[in-house]
C-alpha positions in Angstrom: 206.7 126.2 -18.6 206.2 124.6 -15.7 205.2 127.8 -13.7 202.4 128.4 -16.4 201.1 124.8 -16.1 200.4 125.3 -12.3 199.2 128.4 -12.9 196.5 127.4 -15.2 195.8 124.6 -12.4 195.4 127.4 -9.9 193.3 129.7 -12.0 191.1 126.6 -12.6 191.0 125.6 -9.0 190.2 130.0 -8.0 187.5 130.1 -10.5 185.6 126.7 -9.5 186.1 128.1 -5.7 184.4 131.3 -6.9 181.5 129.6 -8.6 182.0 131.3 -12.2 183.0 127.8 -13.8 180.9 124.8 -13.3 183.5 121.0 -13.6 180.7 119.6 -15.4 177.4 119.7 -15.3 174.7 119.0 -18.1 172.1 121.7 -19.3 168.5 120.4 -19.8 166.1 119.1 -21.5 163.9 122.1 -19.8 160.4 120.5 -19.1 157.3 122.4 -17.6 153.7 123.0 -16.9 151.9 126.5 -17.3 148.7 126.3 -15.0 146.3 129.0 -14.4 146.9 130.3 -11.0 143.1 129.9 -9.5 141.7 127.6 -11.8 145.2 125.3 -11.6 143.9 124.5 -15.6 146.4 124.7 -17.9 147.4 127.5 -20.6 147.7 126.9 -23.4 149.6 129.1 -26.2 152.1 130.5 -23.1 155.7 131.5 -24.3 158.4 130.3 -22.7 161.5 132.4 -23.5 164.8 130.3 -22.3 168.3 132.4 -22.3 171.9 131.3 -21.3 174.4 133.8 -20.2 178.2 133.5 -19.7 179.9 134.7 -16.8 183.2 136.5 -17.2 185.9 136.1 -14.4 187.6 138.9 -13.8 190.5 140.4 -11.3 187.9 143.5 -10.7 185.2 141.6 -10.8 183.0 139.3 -12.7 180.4 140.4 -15.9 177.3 138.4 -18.0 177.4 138.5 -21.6 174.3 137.1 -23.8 174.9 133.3 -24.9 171.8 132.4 -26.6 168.0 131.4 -26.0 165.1 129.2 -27.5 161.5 129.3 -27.3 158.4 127.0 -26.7 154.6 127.4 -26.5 152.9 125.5 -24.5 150.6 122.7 -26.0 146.7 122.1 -25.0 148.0 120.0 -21.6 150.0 123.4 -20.7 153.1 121.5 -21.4 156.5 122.9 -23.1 160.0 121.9 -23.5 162.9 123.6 -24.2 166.3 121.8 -25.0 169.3 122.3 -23.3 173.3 123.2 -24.1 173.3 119.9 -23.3 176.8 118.5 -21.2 179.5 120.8 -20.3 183.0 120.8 -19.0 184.5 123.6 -17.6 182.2 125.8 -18.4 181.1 129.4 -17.4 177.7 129.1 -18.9 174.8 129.4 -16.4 171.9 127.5 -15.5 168.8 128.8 -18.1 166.9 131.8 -17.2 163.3 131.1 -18.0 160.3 134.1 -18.8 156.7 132.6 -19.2 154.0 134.9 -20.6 150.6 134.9 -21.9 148.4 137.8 -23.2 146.0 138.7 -20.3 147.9 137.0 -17.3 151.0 138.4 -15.1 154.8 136.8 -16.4 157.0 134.5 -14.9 160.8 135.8 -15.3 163.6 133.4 -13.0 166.9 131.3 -13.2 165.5 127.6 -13.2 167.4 126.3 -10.0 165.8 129.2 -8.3 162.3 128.1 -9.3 162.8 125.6 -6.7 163.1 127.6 -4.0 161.1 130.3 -5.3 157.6 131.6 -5.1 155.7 133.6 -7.3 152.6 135.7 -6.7 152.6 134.5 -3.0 152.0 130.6 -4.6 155.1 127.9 -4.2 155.8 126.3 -7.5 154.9 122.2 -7.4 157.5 120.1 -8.2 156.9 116.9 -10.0 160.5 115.1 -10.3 162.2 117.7 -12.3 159.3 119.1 -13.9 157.8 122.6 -12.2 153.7 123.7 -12.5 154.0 126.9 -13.1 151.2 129.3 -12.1 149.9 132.6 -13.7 147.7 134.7 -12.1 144.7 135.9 -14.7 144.7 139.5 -15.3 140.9 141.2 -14.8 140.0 143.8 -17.7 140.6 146.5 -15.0 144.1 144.8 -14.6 144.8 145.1 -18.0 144.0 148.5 -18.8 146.3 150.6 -15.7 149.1 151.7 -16.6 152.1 149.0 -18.0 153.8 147.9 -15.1 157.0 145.4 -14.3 154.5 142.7 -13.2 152.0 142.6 -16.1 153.8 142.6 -19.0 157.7 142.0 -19.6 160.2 144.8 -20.3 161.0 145.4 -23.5 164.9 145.0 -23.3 164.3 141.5 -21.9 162.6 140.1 -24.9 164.3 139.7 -28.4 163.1 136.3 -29.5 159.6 136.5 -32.1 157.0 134.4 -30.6 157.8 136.5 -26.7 157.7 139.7 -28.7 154.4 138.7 -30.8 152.5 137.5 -27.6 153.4 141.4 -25.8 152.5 142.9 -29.0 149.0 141.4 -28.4 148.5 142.4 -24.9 149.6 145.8 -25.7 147.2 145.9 -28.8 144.3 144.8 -26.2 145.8 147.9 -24.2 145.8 150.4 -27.0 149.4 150.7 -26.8 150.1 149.8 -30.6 
C-alpha cells in the first residue's frame, strides 16, 4: 500500500515537472477588445469562439482531447467576455484557445497566455491589465473574392459552435461559396 501511495506522489510530482498538470490555477473570466486594425475603432458583432482542451500524459507521449467551448459577440464598444472553468486543482486542462472572426476582416486564432507575447498581422496586441485590444485587419473586396485561404476565413474543422459557423457562412455567401 505504501509503495502505491509514493507512487501516486511521484506520478504527481513527474507530471507537474512535465507541465501536463497545472497545482492550481484559476481559468477566466476571459475579457477583450476587437479593434479594427487601421482605424483602431471597434467591431462590433465579432465572434469570439473559446475552447478548452485536456492534455493526456502518457509513457509514449502526451495527446489533446476536446473539453469544451463558449462563445461571445462583441457589443457596440467592441467588447466581449467569455467565462472561465473557473478554479482548478490538479488539473490537465489548458489555458483557453481563443478564434475571433468577423465577415469581411482576417481571424484571430491563439492560446490566450500566448496573446501576450504574440503578434498578429505584424501589430503587437495592447495590453490593458488583463484585458487584450485585439486587431483585425479589414479585408478589401479584392481580398475577399481570391481564393479561401488559412488567413481569411477559419477552417472548417476548427469551428463547431453556431454563432462562428453562422458568421463564415456569411462571408462565404458574400464569396459565392454557398
Amino acid at each position: 500500500m505504501r509503495e502505491k501511495f509514493y507512487f501516486l506522489i511521484a506520478l504527481v510530482i513527474l507530471s507537474l515537472q512535465a507541465g501536463c498538470l497545472y497545482a492550481v490555477r484559476h481559468d477566466g473570466p476571459y475579457h477583450g477588445k476587437v479593434v479594427d486594425e487601421q482605424t483602431h475603432e471597434p467591431i462590433e458583432g465579432a465572434v469570439v469562439l473559446g475552447s478548452w482542451w485536456v492534455y493526456h500524459f502518457g509513457l509514449g507521449g502526451g495527446y489533446t482531447t476536446y473539453h469544451d467551448a463558449r462563445e461571445a459577440v462583441t457589443d457596440t464598444n467592441g467588447e466581449f467576455t467569455i467565462k472561465g472553468e473557473g478554479l482548478r486543482i490538479l488539473s490537465s486542462l489548458k489555458p483557453m484557445s481563443i478564434l475571433v472572426y468577423k465577415s469581411g476582416y482576417t481571424y484571430i486564432d491563439h492560446n490566450w497566455d500566448a496573446l501576450k507575447t504574440d503578434t498578429v498581422h505584424g501589430e503587437k496586441i495592447s495590453w490593458e491589465g488583463d484585458t487584450p485590444t485585439l486587431p483585425l485587419k479589414k479585408l478589401t473586396e479584392e481580398e475577399r473574392k481570391k481564393d479561401l485561404d488559412s488567413k481569411t476565413i477559419p477552417t472548417e474543422g476548427s469551428v463547431p459552435n453556431k454563432l462562428m459557423r453562422l458568421e463564415i457562412n456569411k462571408e462565404l455567401s458574400f464569396r459565392g461559396r454557398l
